[in-house]
VOBA-1610 file (N, C-alpha, C; in pm, whole numbers, padded with zeros to 5 digits, always signed):
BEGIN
Unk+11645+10494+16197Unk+11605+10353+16198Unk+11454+10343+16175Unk+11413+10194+16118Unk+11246+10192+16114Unk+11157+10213+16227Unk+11204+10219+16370Unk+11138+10248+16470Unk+11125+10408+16490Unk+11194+10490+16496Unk+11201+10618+16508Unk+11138+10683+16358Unk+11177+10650+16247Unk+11098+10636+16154Unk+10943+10641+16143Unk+10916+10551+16198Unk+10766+10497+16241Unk+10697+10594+16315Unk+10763+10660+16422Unk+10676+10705+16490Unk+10663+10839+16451Unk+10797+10898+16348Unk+10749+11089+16304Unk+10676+11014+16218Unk+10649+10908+16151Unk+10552+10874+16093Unk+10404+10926+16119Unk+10408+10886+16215Unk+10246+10843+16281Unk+10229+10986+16362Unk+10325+11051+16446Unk+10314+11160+16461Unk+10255+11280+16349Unk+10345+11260+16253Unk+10284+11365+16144Unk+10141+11362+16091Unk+10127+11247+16049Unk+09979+11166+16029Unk+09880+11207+16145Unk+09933+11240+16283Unk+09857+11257+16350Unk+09787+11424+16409Unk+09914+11442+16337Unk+09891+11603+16358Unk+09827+11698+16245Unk+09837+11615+16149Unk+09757+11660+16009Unk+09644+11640+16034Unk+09581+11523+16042Unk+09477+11539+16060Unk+09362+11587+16188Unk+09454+11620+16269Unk+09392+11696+16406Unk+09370+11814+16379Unk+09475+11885+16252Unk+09456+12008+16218Unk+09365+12041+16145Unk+09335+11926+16057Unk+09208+11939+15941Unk+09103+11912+15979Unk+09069+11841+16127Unk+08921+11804+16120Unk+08861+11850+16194Unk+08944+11880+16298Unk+08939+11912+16465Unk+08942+12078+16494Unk+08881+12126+16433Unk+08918+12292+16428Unk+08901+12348+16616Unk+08999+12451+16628Unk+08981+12492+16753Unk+08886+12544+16813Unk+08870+12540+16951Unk+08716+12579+17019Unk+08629+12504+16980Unk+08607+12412+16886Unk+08448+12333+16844Unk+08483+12223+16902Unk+08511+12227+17081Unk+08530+12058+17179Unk+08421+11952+17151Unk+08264+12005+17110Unk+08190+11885+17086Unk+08197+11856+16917Unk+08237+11928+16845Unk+08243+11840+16703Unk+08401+11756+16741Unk+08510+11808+16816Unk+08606+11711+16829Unk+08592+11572+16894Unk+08500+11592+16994Unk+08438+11486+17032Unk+08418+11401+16977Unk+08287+11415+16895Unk+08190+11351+16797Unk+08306+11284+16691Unk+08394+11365+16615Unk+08468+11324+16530Unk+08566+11227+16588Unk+08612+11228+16699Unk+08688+11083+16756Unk+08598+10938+16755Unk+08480+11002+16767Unk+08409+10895+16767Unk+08436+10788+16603Unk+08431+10870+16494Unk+08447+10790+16367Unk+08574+10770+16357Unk+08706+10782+16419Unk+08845+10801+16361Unk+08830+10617+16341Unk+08767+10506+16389Unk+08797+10418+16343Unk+08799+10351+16177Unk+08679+10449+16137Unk+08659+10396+16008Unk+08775+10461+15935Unk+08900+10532+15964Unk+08980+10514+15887Unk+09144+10438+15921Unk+09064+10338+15957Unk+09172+10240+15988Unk+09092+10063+15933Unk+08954+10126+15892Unk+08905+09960+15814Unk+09025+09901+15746Unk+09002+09804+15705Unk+09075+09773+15533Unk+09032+09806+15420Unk+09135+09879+15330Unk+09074+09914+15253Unk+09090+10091+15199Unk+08985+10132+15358Unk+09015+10283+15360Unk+09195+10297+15405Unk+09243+10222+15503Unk+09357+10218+15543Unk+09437+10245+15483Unk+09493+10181+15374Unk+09552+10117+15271Unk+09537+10291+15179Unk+09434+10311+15128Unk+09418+10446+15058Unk+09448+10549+15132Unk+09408+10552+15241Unk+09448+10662+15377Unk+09614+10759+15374Unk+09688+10579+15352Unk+09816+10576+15365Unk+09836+10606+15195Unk+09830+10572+15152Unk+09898+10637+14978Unk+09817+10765+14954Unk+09757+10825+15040Unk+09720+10944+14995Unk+09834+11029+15126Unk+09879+10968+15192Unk+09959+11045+15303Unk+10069+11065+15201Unk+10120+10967+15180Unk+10272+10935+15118Unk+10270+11017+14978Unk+10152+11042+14942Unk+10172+11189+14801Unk+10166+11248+14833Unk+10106+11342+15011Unk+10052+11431+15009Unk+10238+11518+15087Unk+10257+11376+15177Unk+10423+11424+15219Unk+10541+11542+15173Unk+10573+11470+15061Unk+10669+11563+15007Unk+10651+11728+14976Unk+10486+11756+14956Unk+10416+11861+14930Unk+10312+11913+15102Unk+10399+11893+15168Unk+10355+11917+15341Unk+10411+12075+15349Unk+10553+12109+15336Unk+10539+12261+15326Unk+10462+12335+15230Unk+10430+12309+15145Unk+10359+12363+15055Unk+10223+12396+15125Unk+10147+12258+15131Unk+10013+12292+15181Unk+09983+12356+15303Unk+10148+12340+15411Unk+10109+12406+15537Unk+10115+12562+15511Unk+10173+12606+15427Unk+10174+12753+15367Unk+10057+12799+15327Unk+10047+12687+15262Unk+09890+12747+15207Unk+09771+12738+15273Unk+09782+12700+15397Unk+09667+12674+15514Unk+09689+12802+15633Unk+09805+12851+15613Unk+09854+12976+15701Unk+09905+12927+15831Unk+09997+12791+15807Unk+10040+12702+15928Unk+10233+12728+15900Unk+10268+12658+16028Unk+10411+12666+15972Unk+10467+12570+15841Unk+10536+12599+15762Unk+10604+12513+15704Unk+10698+12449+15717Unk+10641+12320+15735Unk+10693+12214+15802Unk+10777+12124+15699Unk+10911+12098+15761Unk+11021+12043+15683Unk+11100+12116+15603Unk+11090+12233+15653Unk+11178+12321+15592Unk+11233+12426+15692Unk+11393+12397+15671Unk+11522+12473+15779Unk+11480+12430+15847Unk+11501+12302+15910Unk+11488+12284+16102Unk+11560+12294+16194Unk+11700+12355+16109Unk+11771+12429+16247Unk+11767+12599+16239Unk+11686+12638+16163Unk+11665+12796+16146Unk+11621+12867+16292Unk+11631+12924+16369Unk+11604+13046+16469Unk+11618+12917+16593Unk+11652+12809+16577Unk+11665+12749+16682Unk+11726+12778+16819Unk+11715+12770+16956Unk+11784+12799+17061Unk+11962+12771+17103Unk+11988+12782+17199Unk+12136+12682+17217Unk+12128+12592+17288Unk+11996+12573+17315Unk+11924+12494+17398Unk+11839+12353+17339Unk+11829+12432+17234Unk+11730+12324+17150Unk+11818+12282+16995Unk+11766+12160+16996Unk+11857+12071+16874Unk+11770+12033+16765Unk+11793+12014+16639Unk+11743+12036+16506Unk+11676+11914+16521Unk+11533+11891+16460Unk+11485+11783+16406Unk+11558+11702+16323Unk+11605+11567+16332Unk+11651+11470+16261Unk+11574+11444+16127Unk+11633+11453+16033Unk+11610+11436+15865Unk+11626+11289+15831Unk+11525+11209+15843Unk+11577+11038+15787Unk+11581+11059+15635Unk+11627+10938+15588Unk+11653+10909+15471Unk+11549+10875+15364Unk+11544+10862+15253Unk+11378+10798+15239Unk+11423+10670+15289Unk+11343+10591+15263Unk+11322+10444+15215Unk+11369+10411+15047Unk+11403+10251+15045Unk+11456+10217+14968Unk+11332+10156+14878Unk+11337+10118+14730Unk+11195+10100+14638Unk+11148+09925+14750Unk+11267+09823+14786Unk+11223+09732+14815Unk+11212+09714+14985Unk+11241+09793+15055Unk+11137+09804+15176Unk+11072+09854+15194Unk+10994+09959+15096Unk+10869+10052+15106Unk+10726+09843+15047Unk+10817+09812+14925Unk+10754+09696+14902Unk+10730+09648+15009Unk+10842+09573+15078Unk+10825+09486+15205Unk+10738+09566+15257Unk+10725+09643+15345Unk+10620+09718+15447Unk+10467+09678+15356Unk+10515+09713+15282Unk+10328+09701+15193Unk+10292+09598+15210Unk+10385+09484+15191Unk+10343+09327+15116Unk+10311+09280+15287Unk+10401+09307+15382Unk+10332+09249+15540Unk+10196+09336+15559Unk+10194+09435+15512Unk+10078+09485+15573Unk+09930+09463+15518Unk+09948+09433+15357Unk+09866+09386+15276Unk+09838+09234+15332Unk+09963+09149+15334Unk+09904+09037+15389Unk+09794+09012+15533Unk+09836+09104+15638Unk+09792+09151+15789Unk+09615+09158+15736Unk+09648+09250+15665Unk+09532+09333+15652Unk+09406+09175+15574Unk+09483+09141+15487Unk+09377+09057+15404Unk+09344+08944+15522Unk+09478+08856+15607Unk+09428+08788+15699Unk+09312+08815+15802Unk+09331+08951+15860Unk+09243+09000+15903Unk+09079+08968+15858Unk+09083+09083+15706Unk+08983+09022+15656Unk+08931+08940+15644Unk+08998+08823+15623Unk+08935+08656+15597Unk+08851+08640+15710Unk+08873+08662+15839Unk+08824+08622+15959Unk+08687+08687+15987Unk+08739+08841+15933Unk+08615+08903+15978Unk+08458+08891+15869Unk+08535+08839+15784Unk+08446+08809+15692Unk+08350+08661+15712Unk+08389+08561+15790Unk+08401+08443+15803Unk+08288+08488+15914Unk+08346+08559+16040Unk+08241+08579+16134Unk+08095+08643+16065Unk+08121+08729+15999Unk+08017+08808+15951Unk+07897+08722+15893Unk+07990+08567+15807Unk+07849+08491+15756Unk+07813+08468+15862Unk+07886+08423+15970Unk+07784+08347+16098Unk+07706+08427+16180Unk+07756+08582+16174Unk+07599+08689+16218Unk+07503+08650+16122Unk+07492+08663+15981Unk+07363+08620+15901Unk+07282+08535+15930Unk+07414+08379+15970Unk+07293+08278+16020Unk+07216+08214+16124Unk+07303+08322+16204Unk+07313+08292+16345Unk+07238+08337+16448Unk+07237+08439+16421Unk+07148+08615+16462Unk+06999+08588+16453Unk+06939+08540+16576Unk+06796+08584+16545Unk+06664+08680+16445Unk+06754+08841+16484Unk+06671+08888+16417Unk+06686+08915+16278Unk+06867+08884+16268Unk+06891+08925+16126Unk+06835+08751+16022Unk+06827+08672+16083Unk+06794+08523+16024Unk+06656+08558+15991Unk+06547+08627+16064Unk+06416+08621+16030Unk+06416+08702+15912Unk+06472+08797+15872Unk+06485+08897+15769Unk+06558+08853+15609Unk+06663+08830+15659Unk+06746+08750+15535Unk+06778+08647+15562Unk+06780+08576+15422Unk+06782+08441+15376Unk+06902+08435+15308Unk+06993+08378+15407Unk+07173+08368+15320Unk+07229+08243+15382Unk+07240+08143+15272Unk+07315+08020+15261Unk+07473+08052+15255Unk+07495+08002+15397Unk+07673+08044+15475Unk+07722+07910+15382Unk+07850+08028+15314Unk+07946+07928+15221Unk+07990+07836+15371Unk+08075+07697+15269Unk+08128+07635+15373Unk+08276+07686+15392Unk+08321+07797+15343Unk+08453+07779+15430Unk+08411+07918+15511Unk+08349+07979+15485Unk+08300+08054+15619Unk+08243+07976+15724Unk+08183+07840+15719Unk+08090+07761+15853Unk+08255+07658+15897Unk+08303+07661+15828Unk+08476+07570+15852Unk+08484+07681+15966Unk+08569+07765+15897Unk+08646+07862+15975Unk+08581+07881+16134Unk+08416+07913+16172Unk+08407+07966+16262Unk+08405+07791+16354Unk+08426+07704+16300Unk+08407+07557+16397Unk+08527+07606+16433Unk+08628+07594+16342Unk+08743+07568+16443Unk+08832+07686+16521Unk+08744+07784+16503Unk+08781+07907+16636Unk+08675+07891+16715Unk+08585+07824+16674Unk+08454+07861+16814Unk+08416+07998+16807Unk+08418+08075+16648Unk+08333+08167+16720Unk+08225+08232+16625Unk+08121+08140+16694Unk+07993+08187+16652Unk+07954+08358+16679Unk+07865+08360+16616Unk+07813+08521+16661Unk+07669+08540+16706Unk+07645+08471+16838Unk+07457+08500+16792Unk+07427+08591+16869Unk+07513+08644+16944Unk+07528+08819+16997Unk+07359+08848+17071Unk+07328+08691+17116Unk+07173+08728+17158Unk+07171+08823+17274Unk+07269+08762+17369Unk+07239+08837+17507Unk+07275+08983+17499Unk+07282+09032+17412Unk+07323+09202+17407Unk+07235+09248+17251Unk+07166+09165+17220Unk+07072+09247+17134Unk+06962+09249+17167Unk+06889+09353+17118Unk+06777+09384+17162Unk+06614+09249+17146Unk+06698+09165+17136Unk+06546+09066+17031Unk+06623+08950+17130Unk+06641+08964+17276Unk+06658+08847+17406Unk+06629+08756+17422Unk+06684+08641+17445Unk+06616+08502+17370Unk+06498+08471+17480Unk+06431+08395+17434Unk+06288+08389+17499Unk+06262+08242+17517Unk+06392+08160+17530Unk+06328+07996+17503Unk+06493+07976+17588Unk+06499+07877+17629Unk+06598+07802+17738Unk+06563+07638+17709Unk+06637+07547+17782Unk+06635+07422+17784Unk+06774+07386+17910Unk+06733+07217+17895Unk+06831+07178+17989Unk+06814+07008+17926Unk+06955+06926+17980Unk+06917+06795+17976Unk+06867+06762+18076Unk+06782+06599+18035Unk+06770+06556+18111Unk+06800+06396+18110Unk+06817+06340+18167Unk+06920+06196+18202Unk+06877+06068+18231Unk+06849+06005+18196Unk+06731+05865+18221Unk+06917+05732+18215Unk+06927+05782+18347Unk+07057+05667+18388Unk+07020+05531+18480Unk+07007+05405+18414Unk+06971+05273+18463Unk+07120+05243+18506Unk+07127+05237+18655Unk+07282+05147+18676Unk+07194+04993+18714Unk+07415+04949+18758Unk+07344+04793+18766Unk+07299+04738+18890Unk+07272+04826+18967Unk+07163+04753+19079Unk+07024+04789+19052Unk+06967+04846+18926Unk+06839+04834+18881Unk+06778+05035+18920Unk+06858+05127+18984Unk+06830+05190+19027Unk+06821+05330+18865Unk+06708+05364+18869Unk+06685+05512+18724Unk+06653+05619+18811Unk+06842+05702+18798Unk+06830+05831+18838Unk+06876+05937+18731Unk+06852+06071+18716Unk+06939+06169+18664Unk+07027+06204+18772Unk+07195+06195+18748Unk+07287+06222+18763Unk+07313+06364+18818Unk+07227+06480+18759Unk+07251+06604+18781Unk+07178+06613+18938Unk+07061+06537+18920Unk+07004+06565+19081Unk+07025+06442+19185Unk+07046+06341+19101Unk+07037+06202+19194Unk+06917+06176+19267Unk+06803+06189+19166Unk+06670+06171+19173Unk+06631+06089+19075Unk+06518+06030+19067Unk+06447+05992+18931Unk+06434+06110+18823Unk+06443+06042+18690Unk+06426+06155+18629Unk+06301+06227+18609Unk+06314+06365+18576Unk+06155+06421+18580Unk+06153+06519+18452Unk+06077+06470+18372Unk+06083+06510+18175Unk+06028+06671+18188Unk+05973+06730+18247Unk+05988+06892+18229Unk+06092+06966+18193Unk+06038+07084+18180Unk+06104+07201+18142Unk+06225+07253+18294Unk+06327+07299+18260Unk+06396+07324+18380Unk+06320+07402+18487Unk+06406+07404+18600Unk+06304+07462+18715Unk+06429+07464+18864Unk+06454+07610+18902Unk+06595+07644+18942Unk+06554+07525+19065Unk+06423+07514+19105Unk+06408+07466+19260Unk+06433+07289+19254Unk+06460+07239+19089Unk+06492+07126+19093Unk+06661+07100+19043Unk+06715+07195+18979Unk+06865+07218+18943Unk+06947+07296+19015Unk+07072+07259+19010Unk+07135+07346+19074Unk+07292+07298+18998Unk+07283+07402+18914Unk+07446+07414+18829Unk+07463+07547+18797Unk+07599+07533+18758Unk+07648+07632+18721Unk+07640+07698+18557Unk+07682+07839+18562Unk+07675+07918+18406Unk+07765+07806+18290Unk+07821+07724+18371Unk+07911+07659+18272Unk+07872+07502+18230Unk+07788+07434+18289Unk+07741+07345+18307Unk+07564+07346+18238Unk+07525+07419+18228Unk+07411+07515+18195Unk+07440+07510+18039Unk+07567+07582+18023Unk+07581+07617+17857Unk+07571+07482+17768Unk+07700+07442+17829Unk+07730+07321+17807Unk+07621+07184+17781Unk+07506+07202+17890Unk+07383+07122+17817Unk+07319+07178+17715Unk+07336+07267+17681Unk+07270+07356+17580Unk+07318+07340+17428Unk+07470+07304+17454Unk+07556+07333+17298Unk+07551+07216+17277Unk+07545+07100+17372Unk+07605+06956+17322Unk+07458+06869+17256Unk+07335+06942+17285Unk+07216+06941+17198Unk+07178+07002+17089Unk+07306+07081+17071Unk+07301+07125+16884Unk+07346+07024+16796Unk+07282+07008+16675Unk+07381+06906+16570Unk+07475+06967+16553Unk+07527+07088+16535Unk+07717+07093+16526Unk+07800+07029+16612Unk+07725+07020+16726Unk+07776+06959+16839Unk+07807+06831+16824Unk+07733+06785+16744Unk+07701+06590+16745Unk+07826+06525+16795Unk+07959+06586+16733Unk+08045+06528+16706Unk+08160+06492+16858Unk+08054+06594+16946Unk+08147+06553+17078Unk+08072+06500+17175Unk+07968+06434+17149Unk+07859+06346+17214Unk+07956+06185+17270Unk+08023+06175+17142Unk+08087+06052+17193Unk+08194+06048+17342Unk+08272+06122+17356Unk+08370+06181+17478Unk+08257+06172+17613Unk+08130+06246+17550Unk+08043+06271+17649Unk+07962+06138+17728Unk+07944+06049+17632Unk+07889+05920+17665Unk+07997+05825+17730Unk+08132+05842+17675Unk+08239+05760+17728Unk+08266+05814+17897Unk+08276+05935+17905Unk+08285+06026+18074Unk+08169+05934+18127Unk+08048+05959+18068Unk+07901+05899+18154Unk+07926+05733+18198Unk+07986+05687+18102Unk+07993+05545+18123Unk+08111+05525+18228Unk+08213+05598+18214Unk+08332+05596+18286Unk+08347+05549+18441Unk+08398+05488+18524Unk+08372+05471+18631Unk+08482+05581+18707Unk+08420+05650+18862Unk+08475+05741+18848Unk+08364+05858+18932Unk+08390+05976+18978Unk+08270+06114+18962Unk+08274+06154+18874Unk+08073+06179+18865Unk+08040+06230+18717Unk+07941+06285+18776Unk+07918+06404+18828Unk+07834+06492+18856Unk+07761+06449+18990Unk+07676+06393+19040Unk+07609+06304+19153Unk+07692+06211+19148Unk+07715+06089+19097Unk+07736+05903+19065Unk+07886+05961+19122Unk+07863+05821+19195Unk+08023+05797+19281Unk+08128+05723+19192Unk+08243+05693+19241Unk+08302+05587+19186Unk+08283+05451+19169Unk+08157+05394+19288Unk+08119+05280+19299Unk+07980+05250+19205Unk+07942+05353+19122Unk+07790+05354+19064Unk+07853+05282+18940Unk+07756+05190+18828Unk+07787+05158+18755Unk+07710+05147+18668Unk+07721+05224+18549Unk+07597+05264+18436Unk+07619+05155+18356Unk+07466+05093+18369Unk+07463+05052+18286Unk+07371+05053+18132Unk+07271+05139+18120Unk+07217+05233+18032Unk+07191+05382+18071Unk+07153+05392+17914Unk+07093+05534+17969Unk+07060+05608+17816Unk+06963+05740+17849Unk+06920+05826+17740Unk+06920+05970+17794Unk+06982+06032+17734Unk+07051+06149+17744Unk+06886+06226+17682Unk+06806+06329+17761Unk+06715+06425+17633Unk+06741+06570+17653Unk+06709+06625+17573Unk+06718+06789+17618Unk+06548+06870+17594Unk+06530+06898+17697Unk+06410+06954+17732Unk+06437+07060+17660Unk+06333+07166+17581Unk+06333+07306+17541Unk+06220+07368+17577Unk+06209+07474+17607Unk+06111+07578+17632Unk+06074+07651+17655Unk+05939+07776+17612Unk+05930+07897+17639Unk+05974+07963+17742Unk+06066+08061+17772Unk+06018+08118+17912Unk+05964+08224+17911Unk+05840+08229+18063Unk+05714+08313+18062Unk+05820+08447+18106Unk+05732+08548+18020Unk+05756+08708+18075Unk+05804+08785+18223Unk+05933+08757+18229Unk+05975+08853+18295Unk+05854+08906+18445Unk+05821+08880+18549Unk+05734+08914+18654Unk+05585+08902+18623Unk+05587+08784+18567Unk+05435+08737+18540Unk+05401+08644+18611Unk+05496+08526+18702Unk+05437+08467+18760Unk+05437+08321+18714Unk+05412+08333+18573Unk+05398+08213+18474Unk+05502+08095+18473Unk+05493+07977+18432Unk+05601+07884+18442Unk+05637+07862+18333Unk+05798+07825+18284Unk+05783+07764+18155Unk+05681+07637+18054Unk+05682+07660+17955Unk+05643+07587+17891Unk+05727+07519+17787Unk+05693+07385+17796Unk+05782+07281+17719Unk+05741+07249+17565Unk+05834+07300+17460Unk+05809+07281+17312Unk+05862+07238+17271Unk+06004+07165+17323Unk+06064+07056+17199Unk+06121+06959+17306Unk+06127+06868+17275Unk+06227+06767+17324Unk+06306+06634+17216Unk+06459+06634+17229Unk+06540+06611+17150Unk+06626+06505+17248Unk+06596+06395+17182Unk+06663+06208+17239Unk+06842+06250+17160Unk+06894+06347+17245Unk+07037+06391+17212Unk+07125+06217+17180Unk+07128+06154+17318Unk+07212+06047+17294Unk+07145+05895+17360Unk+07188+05815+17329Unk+07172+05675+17430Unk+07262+05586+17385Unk+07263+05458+17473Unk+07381+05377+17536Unk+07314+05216+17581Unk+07294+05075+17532Unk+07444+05081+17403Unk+07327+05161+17342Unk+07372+05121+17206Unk+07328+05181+17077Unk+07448+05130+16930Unk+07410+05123+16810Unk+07487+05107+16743Unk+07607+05199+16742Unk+07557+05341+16760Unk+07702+05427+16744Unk+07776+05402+16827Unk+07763+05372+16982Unk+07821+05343+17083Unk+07784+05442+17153Unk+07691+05543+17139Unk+07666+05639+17222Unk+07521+05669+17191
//
């Protein structure tokens, strides 16, 4: 069957090449060499990997002879025990499920690709240090694709070039007893740069002021203004508070070096949303 099939498949495949690369006693080149076994499973190499298996097959006793190994696939019930039972001989494959197998795997493989290719523009544009270096205008169905998986790549917090600038909103909410607080503290608002001893949120709440002040973002500002207006809890504001303006900003700015002492410094500020307004947000 294709399951049992499959696996002297992958068995054989696996033992060939343990024999060819992996020579005995050399434990740190076997090492080292596990380390690359991925690159022959890219796309591409894969695909060639495998049609160089499938010629090399039929000619497996041959070459194991000629390597001074056993020859394999030939008499497998020869000197056997009464104990031990012959290796099973499958059939080949037929011309149109060797097709089928190809055509799912070709498809797998290219889907694959599409994606990883899609992410890859958004490392170019995304990526700090690779953005300062090259200059590459992301097609749009690579900037499509990563909106609607969400997945950007700006891989800051694990590369070496750590982002050095932060921000936060900040909230200029007029309800209707005349009272201008930000919501996050239920204070007046105060236009600086963040400052832990005046905030107190969470990693998720944090991000979240962060993304919804990008223009990709723009587009979910409205949800965001309708929640704010909403009567109801909304971060501080009770159910009885009742907004009746407001201007949403997002503070940006340096942060000082790591045990220096220094405070942030404030370099951009961005009027994200307000209320009314023609858009409605």
């Amino acid at each position: 069957n294709d399951t049992e099939a499959a696996e002297i498949y992958a068995r054989s495949y696996a033992t060939l090449f343990r024999s060819l690369i992996t020579p005995p006693g050399v434990e740190l080149l076997k090492r080292g060499l596990r380390l690359l076994t991925w690159i022959a499973f890219v796309p591409g190499i894969d695909q060639i990997k495998g049609a160089a298996y499938d010629a090399f097959a039929p000619r497996r006793h041959t070459v194991s002879a000629w390597l001074g190994m056993g020859t394999c696939g030939v008499d497998f019930g020869a000197g056997l025990g009464a104990d031990e039972t012959p290796q099973t001989v499958l059939p080949a494959d037929s011309g149109a499920r060797r097709a089928m197998r190809w055509a799912r795997g070709g498809l797998a493989t290219l889907v694959v690709a599409f994606f990883l290719s899609a992410t890859f523009t958004q490392v170019l544009v995304e990526n700090a240090w690779v953005r300062r270096r090259i200059k590459v205008q992301q097609p749009e169905w690579g900037r499509d694709t990563v909106r609607l998986g969400r997945w950007f790549r700006g891989w800051s917090m694990f590369a070496p070039d750590a982002p050095k600038r932060d921000g936060c909103l900040v909230m200029d909410v007029t309800l209707a007893d005349g009272r201008r607080i930000d919501p996050q503290t239920m204070k007046e608002p105060v236009f600086a740069p963040c400052d832990v001893r005046r905030f107190s949120f969470d990693q998720f709440w944090g991000s979240y002021s962060m993304r919804i002040a990008m223009r990709r973002n723009e587009v979910y500002r409205k949800e965001f203004a309708e929640w704010l207006r909403r009567p109801g809890p909304r971060l501080g504001l009770t159910k009885d508070d009742r907004v009746k303006a407001f201007e949403v900003y997002y503070i940006g700015d340096k942060s000082p070096t790591p045990g220096s002492g220094e405070v942030p410094v404030e370099d951009e500020r961005i009027l994200v949303m307000k209320w009314p307004s023609k858009k409605g947000w």
